[in-house]
MDTraj code that builds the backbone (N, CA, C; nanometers):
import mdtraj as md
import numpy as np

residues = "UNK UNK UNK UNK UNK UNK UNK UNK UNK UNK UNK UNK UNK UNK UNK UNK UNK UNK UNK UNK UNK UNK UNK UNK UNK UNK UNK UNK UNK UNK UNK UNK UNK UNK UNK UNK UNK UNK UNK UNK UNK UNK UNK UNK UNK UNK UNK UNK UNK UNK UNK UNK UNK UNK UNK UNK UNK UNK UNK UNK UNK UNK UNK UNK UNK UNK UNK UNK UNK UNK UNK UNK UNK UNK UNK UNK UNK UNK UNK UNK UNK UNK UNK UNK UNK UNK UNK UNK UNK UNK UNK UNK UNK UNK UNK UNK UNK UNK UNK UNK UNK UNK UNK UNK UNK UNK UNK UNK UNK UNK UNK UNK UNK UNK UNK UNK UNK UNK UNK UNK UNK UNK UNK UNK UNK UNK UNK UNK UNK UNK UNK UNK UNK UNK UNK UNK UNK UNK UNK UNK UNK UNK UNK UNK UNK UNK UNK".split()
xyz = np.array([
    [0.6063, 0.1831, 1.8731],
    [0.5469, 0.1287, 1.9930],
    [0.5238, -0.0201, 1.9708],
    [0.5711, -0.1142, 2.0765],
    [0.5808, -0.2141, 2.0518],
    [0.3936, -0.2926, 2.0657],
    [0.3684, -0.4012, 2.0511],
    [0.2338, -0.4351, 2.0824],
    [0.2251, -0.4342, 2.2259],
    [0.3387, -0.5109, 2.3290],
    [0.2785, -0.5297, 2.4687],
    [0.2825, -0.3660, 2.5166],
    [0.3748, -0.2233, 2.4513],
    [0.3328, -0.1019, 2.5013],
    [0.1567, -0.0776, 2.4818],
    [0.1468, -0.1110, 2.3519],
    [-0.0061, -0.0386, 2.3343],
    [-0.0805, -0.1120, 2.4170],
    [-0.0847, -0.2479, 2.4718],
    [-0.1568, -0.2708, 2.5486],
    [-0.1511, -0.2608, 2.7188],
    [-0.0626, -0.2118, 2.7495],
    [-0.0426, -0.1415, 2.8738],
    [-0.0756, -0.0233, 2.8476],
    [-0.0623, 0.0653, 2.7862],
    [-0.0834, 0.1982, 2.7681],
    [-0.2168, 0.2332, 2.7038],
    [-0.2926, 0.1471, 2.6911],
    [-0.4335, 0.1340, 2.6094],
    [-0.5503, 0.2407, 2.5879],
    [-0.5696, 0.2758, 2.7718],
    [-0.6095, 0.4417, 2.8035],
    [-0.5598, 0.5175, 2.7562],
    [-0.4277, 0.5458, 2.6858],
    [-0.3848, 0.6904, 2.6933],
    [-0.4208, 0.6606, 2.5378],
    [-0.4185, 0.6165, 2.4856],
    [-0.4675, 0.5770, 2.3352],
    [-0.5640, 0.6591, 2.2598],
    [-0.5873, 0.7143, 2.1474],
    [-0.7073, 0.7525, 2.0937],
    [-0.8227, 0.6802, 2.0321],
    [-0.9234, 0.6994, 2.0164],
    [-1.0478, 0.6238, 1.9737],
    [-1.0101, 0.5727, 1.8525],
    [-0.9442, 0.6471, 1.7651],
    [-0.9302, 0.6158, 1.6302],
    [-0.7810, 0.5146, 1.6226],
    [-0.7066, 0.5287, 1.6742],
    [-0.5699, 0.4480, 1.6949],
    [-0.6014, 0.2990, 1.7619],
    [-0.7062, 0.2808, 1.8590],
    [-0.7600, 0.1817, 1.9214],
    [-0.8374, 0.1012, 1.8719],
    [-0.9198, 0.1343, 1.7436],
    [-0.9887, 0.0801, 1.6553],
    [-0.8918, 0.0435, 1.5642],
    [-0.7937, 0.1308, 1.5235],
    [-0.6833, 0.0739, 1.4268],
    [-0.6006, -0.0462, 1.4709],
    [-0.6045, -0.0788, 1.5760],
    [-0.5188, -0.1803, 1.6176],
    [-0.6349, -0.3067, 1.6671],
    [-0.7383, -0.2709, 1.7246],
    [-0.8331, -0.3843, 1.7106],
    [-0.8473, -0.4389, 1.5430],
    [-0.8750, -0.3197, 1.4598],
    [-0.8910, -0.3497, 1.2980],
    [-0.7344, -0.4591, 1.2547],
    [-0.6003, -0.4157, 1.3038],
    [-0.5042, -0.4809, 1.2783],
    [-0.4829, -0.6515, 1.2942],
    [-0.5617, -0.6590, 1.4931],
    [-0.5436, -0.7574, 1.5456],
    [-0.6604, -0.8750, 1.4723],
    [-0.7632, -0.8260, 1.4009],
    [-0.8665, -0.8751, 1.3593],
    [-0.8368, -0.9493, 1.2429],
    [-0.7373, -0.8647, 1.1644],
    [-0.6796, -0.8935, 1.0357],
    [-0.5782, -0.9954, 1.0100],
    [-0.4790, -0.9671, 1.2100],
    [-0.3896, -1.1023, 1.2064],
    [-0.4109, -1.2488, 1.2168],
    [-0.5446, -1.2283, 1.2823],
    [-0.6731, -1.3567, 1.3124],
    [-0.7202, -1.3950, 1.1941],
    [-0.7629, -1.3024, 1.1240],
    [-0.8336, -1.4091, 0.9741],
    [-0.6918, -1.4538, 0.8986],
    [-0.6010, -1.3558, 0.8974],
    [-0.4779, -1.4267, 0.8499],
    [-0.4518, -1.5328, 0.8699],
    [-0.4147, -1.5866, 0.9834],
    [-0.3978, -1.7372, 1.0517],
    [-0.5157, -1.8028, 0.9902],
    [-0.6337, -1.7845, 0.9805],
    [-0.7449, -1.9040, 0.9569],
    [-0.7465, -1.9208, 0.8529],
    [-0.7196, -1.8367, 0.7518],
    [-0.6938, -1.8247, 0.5691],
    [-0.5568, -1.9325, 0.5650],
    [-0.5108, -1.9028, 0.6493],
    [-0.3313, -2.0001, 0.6107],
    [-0.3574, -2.1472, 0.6856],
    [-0.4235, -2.1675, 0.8009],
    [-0.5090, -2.2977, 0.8304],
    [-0.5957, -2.3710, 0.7313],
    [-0.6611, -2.3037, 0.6884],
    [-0.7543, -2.3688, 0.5905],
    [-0.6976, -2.3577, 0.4830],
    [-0.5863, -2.3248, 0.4609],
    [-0.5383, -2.3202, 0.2875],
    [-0.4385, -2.4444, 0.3187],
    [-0.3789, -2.4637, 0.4335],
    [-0.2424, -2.5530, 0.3966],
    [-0.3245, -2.6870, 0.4922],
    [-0.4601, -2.6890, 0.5873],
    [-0.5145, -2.8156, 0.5957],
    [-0.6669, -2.8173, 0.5796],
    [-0.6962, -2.8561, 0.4269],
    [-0.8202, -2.8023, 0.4258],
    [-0.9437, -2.9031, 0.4717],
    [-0.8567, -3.0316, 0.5310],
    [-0.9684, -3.1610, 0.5631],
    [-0.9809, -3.1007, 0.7259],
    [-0.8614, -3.0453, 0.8152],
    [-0.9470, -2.9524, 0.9163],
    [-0.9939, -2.8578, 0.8879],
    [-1.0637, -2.8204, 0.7913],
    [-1.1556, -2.6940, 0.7965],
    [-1.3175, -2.7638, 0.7988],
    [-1.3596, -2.8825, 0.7440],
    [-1.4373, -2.9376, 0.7216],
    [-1.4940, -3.0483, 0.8622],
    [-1.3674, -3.0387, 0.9480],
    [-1.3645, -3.1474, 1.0737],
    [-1.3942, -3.0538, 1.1563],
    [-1.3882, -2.9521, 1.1715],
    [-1.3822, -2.8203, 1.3132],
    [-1.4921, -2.6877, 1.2622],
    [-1.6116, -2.6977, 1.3019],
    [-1.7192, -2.6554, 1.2661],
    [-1.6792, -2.4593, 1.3099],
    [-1.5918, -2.4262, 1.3724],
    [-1.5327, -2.3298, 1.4222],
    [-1.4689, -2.2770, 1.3058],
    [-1.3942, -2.2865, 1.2309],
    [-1.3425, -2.2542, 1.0999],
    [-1.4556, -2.1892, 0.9992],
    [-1.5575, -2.3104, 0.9802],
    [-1.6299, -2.2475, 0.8928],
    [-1.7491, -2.1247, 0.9313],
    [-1.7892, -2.1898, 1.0562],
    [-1.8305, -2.0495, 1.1237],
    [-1.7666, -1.8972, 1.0875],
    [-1.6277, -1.9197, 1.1688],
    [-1.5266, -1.8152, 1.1628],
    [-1.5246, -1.7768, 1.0079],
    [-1.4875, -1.8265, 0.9107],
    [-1.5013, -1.7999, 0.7849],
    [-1.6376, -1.7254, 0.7362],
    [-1.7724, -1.7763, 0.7766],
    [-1.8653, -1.7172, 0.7444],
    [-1.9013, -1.5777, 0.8027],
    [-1.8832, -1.5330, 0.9143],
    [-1.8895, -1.4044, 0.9996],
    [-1.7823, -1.3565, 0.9411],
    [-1.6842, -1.3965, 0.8971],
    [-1.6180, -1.2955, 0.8276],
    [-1.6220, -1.2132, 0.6981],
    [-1.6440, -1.3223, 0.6344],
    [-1.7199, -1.2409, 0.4430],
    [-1.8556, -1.2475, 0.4878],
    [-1.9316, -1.2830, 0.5418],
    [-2.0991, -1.2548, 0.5520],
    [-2.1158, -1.1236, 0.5644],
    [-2.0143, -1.0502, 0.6916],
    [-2.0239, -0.9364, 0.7362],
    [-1.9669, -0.8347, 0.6663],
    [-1.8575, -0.8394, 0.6031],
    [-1.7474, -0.7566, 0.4894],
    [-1.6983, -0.6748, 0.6057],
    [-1.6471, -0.7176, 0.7220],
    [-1.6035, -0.5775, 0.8221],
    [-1.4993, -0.4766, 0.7779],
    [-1.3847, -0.5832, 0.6829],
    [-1.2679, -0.4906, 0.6177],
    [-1.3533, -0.4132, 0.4841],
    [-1.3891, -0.4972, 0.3920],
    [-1.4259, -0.4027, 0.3127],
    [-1.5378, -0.2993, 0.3394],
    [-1.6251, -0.3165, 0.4683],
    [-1.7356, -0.1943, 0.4690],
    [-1.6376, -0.0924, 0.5541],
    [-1.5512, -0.1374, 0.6538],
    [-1.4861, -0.0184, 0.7074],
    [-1.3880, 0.0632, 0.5740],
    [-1.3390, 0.0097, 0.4703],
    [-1.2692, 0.0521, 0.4271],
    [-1.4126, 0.1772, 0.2885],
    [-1.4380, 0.1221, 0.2897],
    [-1.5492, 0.2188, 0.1905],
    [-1.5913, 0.3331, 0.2735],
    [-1.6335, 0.3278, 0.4360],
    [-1.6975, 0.4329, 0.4785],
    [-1.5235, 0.5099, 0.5471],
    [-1.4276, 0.4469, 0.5198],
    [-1.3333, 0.5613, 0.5453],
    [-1.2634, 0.5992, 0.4126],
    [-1.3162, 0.5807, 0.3264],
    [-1.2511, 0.6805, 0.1598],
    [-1.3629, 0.8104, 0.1483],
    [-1.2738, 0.9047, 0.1267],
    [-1.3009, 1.0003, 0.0715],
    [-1.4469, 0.9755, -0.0277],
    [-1.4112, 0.9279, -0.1320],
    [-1.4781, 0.9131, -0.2455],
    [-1.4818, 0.7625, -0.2279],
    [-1.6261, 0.7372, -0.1727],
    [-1.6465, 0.6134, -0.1859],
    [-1.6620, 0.4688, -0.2838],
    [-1.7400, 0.5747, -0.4684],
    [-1.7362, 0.4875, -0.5110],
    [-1.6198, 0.4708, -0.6315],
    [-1.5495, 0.5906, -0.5822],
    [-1.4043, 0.5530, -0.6568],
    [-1.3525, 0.4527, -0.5462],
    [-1.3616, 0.4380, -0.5107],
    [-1.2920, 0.3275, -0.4055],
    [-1.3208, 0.1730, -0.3922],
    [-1.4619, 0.2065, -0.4476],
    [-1.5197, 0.0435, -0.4748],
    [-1.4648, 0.0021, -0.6056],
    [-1.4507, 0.0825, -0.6964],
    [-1.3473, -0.0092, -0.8008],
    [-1.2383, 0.0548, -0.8866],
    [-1.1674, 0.0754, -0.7238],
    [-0.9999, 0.1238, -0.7545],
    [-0.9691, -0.0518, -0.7818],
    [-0.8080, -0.0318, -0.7232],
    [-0.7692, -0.2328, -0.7738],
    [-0.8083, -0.2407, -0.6056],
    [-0.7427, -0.1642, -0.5081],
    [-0.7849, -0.2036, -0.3840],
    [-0.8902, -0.2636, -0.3537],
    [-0.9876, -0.1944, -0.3736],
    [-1.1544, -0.2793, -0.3589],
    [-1.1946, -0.3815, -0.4571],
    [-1.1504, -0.3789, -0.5693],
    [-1.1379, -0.5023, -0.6452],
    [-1.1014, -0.6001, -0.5466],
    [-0.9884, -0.6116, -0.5468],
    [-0.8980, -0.7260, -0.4332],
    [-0.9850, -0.7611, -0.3226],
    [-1.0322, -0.6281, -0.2535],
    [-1.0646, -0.6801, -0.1247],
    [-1.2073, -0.7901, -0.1487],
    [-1.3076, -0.7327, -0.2864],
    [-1.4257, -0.8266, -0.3123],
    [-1.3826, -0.9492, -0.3785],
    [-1.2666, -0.9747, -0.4440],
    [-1.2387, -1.0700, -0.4878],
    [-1.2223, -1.1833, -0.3807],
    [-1.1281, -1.1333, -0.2632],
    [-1.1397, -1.1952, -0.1514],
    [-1.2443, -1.2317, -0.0599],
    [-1.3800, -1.1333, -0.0904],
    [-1.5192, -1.2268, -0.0226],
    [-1.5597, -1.3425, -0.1547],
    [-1.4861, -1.3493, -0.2560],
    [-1.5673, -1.5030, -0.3286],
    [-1.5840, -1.5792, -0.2698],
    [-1.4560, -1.6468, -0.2249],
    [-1.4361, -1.7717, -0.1616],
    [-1.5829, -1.8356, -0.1010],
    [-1.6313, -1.7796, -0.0180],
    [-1.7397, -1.8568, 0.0483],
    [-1.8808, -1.8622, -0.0236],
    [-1.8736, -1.8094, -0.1501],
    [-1.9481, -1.8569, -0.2364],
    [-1.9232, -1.9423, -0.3054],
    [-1.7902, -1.9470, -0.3908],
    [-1.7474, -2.0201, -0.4722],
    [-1.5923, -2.0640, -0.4104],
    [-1.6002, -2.1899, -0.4067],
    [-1.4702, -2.2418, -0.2914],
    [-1.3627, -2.2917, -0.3861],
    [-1.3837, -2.2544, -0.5093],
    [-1.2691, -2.3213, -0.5778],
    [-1.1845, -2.1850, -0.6332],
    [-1.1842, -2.0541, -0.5459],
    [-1.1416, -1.9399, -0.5702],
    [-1.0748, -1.9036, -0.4175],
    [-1.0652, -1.9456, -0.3876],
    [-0.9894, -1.9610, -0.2008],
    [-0.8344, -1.8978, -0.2516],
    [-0.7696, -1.8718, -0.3960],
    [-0.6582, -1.7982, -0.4529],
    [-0.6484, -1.6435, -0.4192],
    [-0.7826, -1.6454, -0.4361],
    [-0.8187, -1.4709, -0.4264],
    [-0.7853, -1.4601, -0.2693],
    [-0.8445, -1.5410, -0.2128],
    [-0.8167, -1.4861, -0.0064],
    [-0.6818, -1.5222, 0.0050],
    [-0.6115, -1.6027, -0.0423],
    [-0.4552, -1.6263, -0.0347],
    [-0.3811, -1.5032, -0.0553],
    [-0.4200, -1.4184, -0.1567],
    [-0.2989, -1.3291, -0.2288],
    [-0.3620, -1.2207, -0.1300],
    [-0.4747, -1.2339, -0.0680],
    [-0.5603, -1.0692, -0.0023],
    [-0.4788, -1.0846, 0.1697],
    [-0.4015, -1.2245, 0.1928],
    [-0.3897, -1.2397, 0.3031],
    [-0.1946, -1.1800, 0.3120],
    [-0.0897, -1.2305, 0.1968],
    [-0.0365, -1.2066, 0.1327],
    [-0.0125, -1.0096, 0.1685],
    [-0.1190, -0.9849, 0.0799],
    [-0.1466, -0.7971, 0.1193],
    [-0.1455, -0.7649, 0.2311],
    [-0.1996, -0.8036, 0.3065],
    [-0.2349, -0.7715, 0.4171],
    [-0.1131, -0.7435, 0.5151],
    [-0.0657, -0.9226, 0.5409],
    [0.0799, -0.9394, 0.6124],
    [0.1790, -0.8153, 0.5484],
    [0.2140, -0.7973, 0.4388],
    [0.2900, -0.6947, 0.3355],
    [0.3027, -0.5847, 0.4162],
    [0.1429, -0.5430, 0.4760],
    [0.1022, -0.4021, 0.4624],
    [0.1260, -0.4038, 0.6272],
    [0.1169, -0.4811, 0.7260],
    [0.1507, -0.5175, 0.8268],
    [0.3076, -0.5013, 0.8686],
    [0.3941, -0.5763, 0.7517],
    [0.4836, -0.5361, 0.7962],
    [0.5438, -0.4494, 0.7825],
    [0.4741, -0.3278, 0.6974],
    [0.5671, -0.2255, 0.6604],
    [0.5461, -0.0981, 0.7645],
    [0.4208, -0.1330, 0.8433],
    [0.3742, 0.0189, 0.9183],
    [0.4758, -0.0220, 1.0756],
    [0.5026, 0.1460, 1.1043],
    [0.5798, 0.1231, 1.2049],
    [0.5187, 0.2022, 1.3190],
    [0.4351, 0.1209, 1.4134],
    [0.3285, 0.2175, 1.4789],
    [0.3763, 0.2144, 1.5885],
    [0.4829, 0.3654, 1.5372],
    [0.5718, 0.4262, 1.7267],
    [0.4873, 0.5596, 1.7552],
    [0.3945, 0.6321, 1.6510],
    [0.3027, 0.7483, 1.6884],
    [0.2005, 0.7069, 1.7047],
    [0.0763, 0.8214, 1.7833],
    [0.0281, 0.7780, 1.8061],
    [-0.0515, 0.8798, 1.7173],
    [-0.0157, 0.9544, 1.6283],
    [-0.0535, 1.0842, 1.5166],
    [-0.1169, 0.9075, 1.4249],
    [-0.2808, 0.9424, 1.4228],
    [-0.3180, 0.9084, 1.2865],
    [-0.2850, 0.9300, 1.2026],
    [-0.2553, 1.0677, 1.1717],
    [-0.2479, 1.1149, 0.9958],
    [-0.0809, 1.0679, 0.9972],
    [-0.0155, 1.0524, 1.0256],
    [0.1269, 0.9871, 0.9803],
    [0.1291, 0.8269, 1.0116],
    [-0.0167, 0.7649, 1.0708],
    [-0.0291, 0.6214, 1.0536],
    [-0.1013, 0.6025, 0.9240],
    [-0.1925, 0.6975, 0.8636],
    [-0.2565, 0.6466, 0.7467],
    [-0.1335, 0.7283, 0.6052],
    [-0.0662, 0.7729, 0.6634],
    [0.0073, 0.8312, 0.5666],
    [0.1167, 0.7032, 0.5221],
    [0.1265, 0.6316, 0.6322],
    [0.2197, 0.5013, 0.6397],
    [0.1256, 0.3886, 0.5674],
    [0.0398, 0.4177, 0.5975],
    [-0.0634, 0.2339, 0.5338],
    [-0.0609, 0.3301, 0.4179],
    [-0.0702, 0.4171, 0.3255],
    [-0.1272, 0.4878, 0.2157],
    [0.0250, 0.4322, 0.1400],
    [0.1453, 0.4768, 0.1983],
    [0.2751, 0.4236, 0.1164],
    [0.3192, 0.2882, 0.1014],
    [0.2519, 0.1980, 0.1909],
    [0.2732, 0.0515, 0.1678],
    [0.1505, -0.0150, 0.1135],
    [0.1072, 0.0644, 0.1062],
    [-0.0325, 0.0378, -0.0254],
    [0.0203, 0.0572, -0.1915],
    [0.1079, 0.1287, -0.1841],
    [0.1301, 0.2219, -0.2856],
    [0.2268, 0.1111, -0.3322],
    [0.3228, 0.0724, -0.2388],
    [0.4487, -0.0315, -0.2572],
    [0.4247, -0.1920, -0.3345],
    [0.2748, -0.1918, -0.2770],
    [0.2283, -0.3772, -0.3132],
    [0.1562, -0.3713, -0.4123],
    [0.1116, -0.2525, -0.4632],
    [0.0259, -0.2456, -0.6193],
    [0.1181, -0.3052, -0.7167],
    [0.2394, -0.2881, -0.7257],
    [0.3373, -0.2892, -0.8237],
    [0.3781, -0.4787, -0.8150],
    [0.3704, -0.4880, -0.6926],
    [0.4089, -0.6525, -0.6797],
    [0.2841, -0.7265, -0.7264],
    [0.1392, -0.6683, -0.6504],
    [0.0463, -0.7493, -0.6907],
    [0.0334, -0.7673, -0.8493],
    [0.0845, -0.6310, -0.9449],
    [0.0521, -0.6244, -1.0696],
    [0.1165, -0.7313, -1.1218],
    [0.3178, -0.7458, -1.0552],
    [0.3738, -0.8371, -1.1402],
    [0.3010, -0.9836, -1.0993],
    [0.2880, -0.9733, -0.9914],
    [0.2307, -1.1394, -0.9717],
    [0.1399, -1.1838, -1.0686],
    [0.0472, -1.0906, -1.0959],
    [-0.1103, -1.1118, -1.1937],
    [-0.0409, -1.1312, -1.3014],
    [0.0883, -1.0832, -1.3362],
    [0.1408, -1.1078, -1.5043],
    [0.1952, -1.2069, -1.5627],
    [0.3114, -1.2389, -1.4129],
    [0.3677, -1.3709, -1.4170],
    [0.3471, -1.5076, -1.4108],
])
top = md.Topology()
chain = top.add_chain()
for i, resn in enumerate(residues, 1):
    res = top.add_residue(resn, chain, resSeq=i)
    for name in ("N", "CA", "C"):
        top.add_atom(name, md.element.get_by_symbol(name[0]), res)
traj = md.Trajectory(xyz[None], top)
């Protein structure tokens, strides 16, 4: 299903598929502001909107608290490598000379973006899809960390 279907077709949608794609569209937004502020970082400091935007985003942890209250086993999940990554990626706005960590989490993200192909509207064969392109970028993230 293409994006302009799901948003014509929005009603016929499920609660949980509709949140998945708000959760998606949310993710393509900090993407862009992570790649703004990484490749011009004297506008991040000129446009009071950035750093705002930056702060509501790790202040709040929306990816990493949604992702803890949807694991099974929550605190295996807080320090699988996944949740590693994802807290490594709230440093930044503590410590700004680690803005590497939100680069490679943004990196994941796009990865994991482009691999899901959301023509169902069956959750369990959409998380069965993010679960295998999860599975796919462990192996890249590992070589990256080595190389």
């Amino acid at each position: 299903m293409k994006l302009k279907e799901i948003f014509i077709n929005w009603e016929k949608l499920t609660f949980n598929l509709k949140l998945k794609v708000i959760f998606y569209l949310y993710t393509l937004l900090n993407a862009g502001v992570i790649l703004i502020v990484a490749l011009m970082p004297k506008l991040y400091f000129k446009h009071p909107v950035f750093i705002i935007f930056t702060f509501m985003t790790t202040s709040v942890f929306i990816e990493y608290i949604w992702n803890i209250t949807q694991s099974k086993h929550k605190f295996k999940y807080i320090f699988s490598f996944a949740g590693i990554i994802q807290l490594l990626s709230i440093v930044p706005i503590v410590r700004p000379e680690a803005m590497a960590f939100r680069l490679i989490k943004v990196l994941i993200g796009l990865n994991t973006f482009r691999n899901l192909n959301i023509e169902e509207q069956n959750t369990v064969t959409l998380g069965n899809q993010i679960k295998g392109a999860i599975k796919k970028e462990k192996g890249l993230l590992i070589k990256s960390f080595l190389f």
